[in-house]
Backbone as ProteinMPNN parsed JSONL, in Angstrom:
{"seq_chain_A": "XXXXXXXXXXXXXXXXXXXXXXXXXXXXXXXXXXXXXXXXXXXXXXXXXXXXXXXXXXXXXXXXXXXXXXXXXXXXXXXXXXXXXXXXXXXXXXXXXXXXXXXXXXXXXXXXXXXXXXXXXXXXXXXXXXXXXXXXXXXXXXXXXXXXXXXXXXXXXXXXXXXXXXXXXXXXXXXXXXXXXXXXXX", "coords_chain_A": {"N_chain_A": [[38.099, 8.87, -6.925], [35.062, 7.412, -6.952], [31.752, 9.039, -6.188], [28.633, 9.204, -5.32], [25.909, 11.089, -5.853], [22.514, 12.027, -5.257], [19.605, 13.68, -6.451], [16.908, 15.234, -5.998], [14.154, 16.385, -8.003], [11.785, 18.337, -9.522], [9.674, 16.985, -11.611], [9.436, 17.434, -14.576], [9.495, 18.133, -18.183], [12.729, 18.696, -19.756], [14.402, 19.055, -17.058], [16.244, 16.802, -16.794], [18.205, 17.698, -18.958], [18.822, 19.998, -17.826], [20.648, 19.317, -15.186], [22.41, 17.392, -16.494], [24.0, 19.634, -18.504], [24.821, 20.409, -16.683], [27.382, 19.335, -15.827], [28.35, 18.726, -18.125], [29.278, 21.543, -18.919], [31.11, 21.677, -16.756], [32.709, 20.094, -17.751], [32.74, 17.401, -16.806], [32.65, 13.977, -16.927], [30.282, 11.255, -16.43], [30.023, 8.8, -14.603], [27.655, 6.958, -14.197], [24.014, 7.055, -14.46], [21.065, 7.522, -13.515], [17.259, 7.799, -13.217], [14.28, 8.09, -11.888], [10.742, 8.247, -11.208], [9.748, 9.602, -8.006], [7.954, 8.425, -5.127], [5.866, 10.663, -4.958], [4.505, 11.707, -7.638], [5.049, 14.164, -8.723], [7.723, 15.184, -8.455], [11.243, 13.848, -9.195], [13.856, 11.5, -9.062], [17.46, 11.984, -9.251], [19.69, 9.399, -9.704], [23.278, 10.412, -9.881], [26.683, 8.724, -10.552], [29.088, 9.867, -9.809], [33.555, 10.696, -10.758], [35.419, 12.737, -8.118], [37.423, 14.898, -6.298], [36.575, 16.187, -2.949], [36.585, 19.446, -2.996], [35.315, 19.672, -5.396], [32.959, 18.167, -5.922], [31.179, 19.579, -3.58], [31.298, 21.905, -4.941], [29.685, 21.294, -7.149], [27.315, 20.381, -6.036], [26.791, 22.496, -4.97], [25.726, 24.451, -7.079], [24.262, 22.753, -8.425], [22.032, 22.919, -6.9], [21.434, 25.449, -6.941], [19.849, 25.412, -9.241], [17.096, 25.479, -10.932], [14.507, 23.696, -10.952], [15.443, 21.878, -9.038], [15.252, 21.099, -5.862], [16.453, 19.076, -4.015], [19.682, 18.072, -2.649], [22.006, 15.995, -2.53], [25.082, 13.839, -0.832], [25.695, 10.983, -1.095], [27.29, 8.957, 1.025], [29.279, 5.953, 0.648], [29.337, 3.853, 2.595], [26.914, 4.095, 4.504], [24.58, 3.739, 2.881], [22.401, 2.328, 0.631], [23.673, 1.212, -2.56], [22.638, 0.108, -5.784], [22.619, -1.572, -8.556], [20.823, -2.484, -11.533], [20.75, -5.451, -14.046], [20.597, -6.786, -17.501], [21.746, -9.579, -19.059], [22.057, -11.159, -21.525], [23.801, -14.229, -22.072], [26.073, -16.804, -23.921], [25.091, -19.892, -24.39], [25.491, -22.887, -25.293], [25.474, -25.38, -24.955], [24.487, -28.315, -22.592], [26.055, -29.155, -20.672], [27.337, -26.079, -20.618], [24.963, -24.9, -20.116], [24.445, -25.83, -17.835], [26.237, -25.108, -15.76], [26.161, -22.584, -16.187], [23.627, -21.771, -14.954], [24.288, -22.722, -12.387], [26.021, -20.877, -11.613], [24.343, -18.644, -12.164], [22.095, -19.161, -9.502], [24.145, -19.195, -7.083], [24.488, -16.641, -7.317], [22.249, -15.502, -6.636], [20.405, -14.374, -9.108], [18.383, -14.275, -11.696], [16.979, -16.165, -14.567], [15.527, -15.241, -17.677], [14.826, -16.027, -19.684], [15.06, -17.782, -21.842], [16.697, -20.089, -24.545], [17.558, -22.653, -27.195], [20.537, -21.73, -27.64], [21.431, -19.991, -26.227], [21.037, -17.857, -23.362], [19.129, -15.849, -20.933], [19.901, -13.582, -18.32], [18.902, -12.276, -15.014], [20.093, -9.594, -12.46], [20.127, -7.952, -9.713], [22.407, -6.076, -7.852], [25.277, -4.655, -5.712], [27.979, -2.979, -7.218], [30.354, -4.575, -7.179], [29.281, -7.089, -6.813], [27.492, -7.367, -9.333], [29.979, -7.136, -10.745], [31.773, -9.212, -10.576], [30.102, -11.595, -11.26], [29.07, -10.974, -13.9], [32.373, -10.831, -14.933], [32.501, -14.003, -14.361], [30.711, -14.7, -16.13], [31.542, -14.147, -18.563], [33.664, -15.829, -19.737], [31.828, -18.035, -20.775], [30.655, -16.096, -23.191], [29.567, -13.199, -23.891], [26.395, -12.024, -25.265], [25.118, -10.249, -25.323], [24.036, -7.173, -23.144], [22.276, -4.968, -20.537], [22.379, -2.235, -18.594], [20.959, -0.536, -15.677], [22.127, 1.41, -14.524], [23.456, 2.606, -11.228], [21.325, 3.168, -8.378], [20.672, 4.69, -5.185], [19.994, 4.421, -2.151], [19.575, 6.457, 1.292], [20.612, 4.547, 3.788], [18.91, 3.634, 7.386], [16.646, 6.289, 9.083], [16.875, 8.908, 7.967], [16.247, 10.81, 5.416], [16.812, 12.36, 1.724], [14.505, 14.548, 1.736], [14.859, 15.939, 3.928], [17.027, 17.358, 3.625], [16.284, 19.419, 2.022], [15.652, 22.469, 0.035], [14.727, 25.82, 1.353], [12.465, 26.795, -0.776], [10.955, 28.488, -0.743], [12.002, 31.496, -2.028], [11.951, 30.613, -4.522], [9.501, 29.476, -5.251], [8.371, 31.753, -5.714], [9.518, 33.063, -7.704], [9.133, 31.255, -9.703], [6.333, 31.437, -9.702], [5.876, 34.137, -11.287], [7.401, 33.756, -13.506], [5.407, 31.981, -14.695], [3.082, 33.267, -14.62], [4.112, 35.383, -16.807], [3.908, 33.199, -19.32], [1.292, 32.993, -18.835], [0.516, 35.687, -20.096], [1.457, 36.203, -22.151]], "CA_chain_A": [[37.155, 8.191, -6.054], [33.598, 7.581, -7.014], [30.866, 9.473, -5.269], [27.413, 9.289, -5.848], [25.245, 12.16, -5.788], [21.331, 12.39, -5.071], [19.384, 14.599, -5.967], [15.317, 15.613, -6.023], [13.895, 17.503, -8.743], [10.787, 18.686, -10.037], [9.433, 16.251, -12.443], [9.306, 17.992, -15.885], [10.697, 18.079, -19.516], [13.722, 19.294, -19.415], [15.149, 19.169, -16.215], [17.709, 16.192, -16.896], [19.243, 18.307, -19.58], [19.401, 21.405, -17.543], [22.024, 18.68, -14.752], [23.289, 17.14, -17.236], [24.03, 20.273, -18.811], [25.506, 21.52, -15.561], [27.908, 18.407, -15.235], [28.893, 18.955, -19.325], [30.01, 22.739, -18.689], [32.595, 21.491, -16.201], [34.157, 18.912, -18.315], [33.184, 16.038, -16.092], [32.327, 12.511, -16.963], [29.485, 10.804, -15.186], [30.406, 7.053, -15.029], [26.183, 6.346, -13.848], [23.092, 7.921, -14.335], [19.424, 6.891, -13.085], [16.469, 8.725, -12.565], [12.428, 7.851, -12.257], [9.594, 9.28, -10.464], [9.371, 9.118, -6.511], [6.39, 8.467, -4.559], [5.245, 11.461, -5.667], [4.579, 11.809, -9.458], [5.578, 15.287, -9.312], [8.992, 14.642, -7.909], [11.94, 12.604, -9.684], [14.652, 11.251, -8.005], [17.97, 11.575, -9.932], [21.31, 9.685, -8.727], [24.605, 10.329, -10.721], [28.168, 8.706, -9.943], [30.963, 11.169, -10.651], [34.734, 11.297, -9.61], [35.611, 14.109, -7.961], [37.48, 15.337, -4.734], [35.347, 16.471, -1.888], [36.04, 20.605, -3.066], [34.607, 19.565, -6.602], [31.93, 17.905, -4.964], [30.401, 20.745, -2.95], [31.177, 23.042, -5.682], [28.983, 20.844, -7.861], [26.09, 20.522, -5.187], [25.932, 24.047, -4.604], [25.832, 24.604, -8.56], [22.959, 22.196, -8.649], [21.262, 23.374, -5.786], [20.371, 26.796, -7.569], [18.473, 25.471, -10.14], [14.803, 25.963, -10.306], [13.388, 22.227, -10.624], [15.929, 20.714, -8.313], [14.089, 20.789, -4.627], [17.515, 18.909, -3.28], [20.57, 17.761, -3.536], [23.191, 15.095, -1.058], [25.825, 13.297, -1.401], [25.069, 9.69, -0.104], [28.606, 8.167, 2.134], [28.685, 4.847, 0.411], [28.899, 3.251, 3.971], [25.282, 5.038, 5.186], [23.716, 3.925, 1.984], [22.633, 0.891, -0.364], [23.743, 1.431, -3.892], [21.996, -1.704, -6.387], [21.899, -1.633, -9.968], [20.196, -3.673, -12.38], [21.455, -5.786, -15.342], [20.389, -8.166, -18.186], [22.801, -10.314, -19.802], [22.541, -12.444, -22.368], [25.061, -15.074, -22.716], [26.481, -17.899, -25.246], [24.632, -21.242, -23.741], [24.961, -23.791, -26.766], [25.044, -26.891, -25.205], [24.016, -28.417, -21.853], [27.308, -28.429, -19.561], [27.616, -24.907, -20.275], [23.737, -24.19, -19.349], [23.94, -26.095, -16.316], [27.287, -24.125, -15.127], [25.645, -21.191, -15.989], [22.479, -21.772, -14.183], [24.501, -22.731, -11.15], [26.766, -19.587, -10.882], [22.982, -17.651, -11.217], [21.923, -19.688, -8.37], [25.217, -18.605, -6.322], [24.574, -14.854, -7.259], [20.398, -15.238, -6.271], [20.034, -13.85, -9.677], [17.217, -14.828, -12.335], [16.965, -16.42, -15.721], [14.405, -14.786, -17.417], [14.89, -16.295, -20.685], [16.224, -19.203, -22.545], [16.782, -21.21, -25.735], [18.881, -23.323, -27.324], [21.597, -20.918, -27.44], [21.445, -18.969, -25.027], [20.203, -17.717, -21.509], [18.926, -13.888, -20.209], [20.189, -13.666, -16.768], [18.579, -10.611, -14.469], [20.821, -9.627, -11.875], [20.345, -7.219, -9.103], [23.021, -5.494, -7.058], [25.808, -3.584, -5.77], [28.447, -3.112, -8.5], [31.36, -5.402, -6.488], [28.63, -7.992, -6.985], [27.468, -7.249, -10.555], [30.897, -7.55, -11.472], [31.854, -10.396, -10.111], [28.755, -12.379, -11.997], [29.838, -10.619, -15.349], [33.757, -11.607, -14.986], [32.193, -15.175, -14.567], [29.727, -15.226, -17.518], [31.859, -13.775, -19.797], [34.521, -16.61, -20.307], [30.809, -18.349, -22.409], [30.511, -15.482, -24.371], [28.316, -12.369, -23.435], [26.324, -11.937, -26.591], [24.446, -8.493, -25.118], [23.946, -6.59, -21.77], [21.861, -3.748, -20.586], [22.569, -2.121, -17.234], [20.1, 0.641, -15.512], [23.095, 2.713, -14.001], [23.287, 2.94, -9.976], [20.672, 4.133, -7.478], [21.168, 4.845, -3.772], [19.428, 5.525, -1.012], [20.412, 6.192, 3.182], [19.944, 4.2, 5.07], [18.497, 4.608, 8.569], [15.127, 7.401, 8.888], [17.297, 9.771, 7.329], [15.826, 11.139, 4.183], [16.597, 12.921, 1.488], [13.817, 15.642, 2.347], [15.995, 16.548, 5.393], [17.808, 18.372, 3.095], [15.347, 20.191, 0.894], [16.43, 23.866, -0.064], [13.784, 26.469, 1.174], [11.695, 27.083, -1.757], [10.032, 30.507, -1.144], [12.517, 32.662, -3.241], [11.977, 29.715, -5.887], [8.157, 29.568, -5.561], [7.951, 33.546, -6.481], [10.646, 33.488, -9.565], [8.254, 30.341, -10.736], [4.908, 32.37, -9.884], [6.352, 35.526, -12.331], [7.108, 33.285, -14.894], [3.848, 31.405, -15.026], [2.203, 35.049, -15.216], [4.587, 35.741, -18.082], [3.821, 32.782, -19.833], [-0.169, 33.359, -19.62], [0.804, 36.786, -20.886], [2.121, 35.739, -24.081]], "C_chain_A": [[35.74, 8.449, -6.555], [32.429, 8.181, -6.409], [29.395, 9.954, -5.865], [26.203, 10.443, -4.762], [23.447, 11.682, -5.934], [20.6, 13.525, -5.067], [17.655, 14.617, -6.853], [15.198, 16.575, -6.707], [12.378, 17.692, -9.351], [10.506, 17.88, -11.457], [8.479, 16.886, -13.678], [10.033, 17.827, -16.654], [11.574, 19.12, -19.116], [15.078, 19.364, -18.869], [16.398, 18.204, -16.114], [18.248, 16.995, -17.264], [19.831, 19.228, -19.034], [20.695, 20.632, -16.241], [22.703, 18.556, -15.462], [24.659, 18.115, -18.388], [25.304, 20.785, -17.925], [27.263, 20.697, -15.421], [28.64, 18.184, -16.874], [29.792, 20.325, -18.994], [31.346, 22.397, -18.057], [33.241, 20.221, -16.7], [34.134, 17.669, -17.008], [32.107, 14.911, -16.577], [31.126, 11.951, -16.004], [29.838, 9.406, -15.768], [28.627, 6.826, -14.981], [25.527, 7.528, -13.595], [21.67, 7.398, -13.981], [18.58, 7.868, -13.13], [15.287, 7.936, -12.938], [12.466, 8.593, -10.816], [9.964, 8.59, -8.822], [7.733, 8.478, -6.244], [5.651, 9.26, -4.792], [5.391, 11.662, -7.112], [5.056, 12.962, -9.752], [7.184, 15.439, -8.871], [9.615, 12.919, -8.418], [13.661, 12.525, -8.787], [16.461, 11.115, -9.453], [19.475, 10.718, -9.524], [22.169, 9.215, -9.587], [26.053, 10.06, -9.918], [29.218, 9.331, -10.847], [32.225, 10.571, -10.243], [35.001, 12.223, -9.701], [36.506, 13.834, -6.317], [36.301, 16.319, -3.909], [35.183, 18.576, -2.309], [35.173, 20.354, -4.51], [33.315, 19.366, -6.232], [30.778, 18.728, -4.657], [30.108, 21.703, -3.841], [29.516, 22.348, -6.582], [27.597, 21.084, -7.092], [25.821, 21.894, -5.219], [25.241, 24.893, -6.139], [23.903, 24.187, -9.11], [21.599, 22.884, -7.554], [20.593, 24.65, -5.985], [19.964, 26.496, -8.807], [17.307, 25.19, -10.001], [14.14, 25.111, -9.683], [14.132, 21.55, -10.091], [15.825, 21.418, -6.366], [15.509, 20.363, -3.767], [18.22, 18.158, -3.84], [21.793, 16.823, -2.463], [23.772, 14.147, -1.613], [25.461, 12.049, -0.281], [26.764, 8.992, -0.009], [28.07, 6.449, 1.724], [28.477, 3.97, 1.805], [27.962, 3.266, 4.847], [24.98, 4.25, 4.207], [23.617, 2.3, 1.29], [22.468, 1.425, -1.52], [23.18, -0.289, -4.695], [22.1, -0.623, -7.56], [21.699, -2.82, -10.856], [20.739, -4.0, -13.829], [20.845, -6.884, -15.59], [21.39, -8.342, -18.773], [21.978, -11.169, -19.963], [23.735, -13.307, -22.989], [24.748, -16.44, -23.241], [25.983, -19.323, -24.258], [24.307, -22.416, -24.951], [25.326, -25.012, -26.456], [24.724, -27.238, -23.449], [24.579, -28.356, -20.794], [27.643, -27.1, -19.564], [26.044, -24.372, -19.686], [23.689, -24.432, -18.065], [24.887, -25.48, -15.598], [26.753, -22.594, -15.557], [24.565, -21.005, -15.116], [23.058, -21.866, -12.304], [25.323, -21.776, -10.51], [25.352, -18.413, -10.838], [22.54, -18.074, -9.88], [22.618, -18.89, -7.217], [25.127, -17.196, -5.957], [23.34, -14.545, -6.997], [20.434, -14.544, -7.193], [19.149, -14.284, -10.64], [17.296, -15.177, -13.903], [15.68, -15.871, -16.168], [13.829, -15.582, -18.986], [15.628, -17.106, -21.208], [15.904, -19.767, -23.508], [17.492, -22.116, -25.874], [19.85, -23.375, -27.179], [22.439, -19.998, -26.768], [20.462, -18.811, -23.798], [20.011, -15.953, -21.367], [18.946, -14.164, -18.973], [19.613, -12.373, -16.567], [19.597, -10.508, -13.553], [20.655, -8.165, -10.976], [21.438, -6.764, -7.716], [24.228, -4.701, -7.161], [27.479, -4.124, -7.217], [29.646, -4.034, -8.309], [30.264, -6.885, -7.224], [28.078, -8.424, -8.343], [28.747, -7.652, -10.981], [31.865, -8.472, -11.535], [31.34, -11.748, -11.462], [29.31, -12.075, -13.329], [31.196, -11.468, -15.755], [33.389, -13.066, -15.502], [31.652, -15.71, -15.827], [30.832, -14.844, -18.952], [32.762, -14.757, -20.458], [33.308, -17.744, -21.089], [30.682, -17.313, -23.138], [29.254, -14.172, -23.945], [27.909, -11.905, -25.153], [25.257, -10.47, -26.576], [23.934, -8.582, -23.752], [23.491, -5.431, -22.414], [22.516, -3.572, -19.016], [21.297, -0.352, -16.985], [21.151, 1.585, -15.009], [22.614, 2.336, -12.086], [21.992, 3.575, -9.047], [21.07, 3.458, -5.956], [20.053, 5.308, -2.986], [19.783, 5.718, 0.487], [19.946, 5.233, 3.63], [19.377, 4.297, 6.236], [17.0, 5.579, 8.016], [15.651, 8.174, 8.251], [16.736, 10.163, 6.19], [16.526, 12.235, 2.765], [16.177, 14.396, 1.408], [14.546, 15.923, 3.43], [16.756, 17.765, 4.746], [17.344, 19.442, 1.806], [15.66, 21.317, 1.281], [15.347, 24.579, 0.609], [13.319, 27.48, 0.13], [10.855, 27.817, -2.107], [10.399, 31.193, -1.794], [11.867, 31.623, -4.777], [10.248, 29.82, -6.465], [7.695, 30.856, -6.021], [8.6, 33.177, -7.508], [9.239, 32.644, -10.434], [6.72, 31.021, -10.884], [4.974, 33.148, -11.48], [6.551, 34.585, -13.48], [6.087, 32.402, -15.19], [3.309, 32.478, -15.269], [2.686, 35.616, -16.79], [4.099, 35.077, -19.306], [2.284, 32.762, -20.312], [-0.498, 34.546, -20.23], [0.63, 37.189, -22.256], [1.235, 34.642, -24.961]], "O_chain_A": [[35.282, 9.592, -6.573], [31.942, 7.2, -5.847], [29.165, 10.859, -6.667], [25.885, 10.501, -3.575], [23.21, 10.906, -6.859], [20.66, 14.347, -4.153], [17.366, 14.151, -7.955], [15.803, 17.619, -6.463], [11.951, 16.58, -9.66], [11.196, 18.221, -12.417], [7.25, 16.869, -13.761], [11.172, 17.439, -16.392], [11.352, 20.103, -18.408], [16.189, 19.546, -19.368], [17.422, 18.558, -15.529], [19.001, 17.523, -16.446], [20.985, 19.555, -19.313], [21.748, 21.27, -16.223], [23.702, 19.273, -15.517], [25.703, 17.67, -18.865], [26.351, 21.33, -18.273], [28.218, 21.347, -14.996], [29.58, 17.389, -16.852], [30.999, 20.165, -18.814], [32.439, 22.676, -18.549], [34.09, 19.523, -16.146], [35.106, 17.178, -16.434], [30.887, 15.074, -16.557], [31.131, 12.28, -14.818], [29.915, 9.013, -16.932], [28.273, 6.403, -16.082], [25.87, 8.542, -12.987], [21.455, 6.444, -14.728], [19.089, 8.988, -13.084], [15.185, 7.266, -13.966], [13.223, 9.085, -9.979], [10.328, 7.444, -8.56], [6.778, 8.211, -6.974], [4.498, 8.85, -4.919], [6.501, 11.768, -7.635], [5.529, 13.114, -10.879], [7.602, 16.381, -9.545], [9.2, 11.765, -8.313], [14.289, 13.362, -8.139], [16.478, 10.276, -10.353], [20.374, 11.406, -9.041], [22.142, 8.087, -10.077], [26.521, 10.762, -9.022], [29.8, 9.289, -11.931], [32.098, 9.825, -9.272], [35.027, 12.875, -10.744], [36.316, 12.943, -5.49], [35.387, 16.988, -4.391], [34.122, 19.153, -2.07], [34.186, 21.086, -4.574], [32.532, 20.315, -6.202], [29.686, 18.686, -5.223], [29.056, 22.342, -3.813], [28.446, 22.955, -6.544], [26.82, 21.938, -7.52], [24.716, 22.373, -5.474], [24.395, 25.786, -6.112], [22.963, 24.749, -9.673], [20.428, 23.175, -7.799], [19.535, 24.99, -5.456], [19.695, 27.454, -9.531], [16.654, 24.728, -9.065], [13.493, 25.169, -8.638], [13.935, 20.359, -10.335], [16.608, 22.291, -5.992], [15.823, 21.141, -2.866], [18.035, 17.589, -4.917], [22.33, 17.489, -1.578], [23.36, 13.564, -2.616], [25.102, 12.119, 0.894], [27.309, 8.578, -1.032], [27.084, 5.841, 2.139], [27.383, 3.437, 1.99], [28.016, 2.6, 5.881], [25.158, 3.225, 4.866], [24.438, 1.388, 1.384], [21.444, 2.053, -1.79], [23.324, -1.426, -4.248], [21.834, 0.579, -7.594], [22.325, -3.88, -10.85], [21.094, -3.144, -14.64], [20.512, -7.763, -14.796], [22.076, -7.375, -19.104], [21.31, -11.82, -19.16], [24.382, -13.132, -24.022], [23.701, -17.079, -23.141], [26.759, -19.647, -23.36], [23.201, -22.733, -25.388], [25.54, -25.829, -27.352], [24.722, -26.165, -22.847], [24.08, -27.732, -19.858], [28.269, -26.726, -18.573], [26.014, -23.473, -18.845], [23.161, -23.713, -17.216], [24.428, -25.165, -14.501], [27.183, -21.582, -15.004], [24.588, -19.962, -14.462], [22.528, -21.345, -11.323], [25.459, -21.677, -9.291], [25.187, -17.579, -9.948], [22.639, -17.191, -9.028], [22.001, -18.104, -6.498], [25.45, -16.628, -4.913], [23.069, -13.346, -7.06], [20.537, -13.419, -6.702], [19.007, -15.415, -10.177], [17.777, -14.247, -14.551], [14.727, -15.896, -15.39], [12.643, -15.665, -19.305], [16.845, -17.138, -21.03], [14.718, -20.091, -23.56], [18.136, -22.568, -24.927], [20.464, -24.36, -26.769], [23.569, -19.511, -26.776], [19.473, -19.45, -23.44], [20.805, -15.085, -21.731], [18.121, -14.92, -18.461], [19.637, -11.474, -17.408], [20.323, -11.492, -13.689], [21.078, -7.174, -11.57], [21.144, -7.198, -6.602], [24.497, -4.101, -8.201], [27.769, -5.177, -7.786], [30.099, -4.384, -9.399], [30.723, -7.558, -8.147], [28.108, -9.619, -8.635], [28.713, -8.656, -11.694], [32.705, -8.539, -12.433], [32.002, -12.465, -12.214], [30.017, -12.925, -13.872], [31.25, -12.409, -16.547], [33.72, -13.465, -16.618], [31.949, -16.743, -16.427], [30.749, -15.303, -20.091], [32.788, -14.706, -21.688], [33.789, -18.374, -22.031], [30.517, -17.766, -24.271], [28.084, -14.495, -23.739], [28.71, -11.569, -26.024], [24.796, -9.858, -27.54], [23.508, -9.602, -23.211], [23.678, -4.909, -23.513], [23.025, -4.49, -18.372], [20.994, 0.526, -17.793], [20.844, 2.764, -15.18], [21.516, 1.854, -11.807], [21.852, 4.783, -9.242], [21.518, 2.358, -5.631], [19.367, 6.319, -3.135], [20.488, 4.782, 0.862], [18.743, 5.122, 3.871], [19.17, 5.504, 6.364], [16.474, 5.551, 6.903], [14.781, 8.536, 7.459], [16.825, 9.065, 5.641], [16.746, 13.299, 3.343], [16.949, 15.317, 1.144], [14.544, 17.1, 3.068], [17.007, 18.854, 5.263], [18.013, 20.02, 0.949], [15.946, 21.557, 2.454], [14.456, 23.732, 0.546], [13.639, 28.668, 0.099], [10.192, 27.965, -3.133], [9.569, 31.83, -2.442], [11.443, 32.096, -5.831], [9.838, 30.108, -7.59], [6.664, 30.97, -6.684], [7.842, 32.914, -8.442], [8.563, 33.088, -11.363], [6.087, 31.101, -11.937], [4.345, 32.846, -12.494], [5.78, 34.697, -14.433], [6.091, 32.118, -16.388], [2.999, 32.624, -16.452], [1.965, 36.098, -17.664], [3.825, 35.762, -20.291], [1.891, 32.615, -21.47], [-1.557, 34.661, -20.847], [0.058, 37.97, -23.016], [1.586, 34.337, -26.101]]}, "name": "protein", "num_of_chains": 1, "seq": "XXXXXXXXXXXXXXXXXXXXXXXXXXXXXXXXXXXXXXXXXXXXXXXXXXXXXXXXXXXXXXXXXXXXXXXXXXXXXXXXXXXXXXXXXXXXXXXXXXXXXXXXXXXXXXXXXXXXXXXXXXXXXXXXXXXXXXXXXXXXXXXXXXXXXXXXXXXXXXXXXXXXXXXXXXXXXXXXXXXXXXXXXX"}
């Protein structure tokens, strides 16, 4: 079962590798990965889909949850939440019955041409991955001649936040003090 993970981290070099890192050690796969900055520039938002059962899960969160530059960490209930991700495709459009059946299954999917020639078309396409893959299936019997995808992001729905679940960051704010002192040390 898929389950996508959220989690807030201190926006520095590094800090992917030190998850990603965490999520290599145990021999697990991430099918999707995202991350950019929040509203705050110093805070990045990262959200990875794993499978796992629910003790893997926790184990993982709690794993993540003691490292330095990650602030928090929740598992988002796809039914609470809106997952979207973003995709370009370019597909095979080389003559005019296939552009105009392509143009009218974008239509269908409210998704965007962003680009076109002779030969082809750049479709944009935002949403959840039932819906992405849908649109794909369709395009692909012209010919997909290259795709990007950004990977998954999520967020709750409802006031709920995130921050709700932020670690308390006083033991963390001393360790990081001491090694800032160390580092003007040296």
């Amino acid at each position: 079962m898929k389950r996508t993970l959220s989690i807030l981290v201190e926006n520095s070099a590094g800090v992917l590798s030190q998850v990603t890192r965490l999520f290599s050690r145990k021999n697990w796969n991430i099918d999707s990965l995202a991350v950019g900055e929040t509203q705050d520039p110093s805070v990045s938002r990262i959200t990875v889909m794993v499978e796992g059962s629910d003790q893997r899960i926790r184990q993982v969160q709690a794993q993540l949850g003691k490292l330095l530059p990650v602030i928090s960490v929740c598992e988002l209930d796809e039914s609470l939440s809106i997952h979207r991700e973003f995709m370009l495709v370019k597909v095979r459009a080389e003559d005019k019955d296939s552009r105009d059946e392509i143009i009218s299954i974008v239509n269908v999917f409210r998704a965007s041409i962003v680009d076109i020639c002779r030969t082809s078309l750049m479709i944009a396409i935002t949403g959840d991955e039932a819906k992405n893959g849908a649109m794909l299936a369709l395009l692909k019997d012209f010919g997909i001649l290259e795709m990007a995808r950004t990977g998954m992001i999520a967020l709750e729905r409802g006031s709920a936040t995130i921050y709700d679940a932020t670690k308390d960051r006083s033991e963390f704010d001393y360790a990081k003090s001491v090694v800032s002192a160390e580092d003007k040390d040296a």
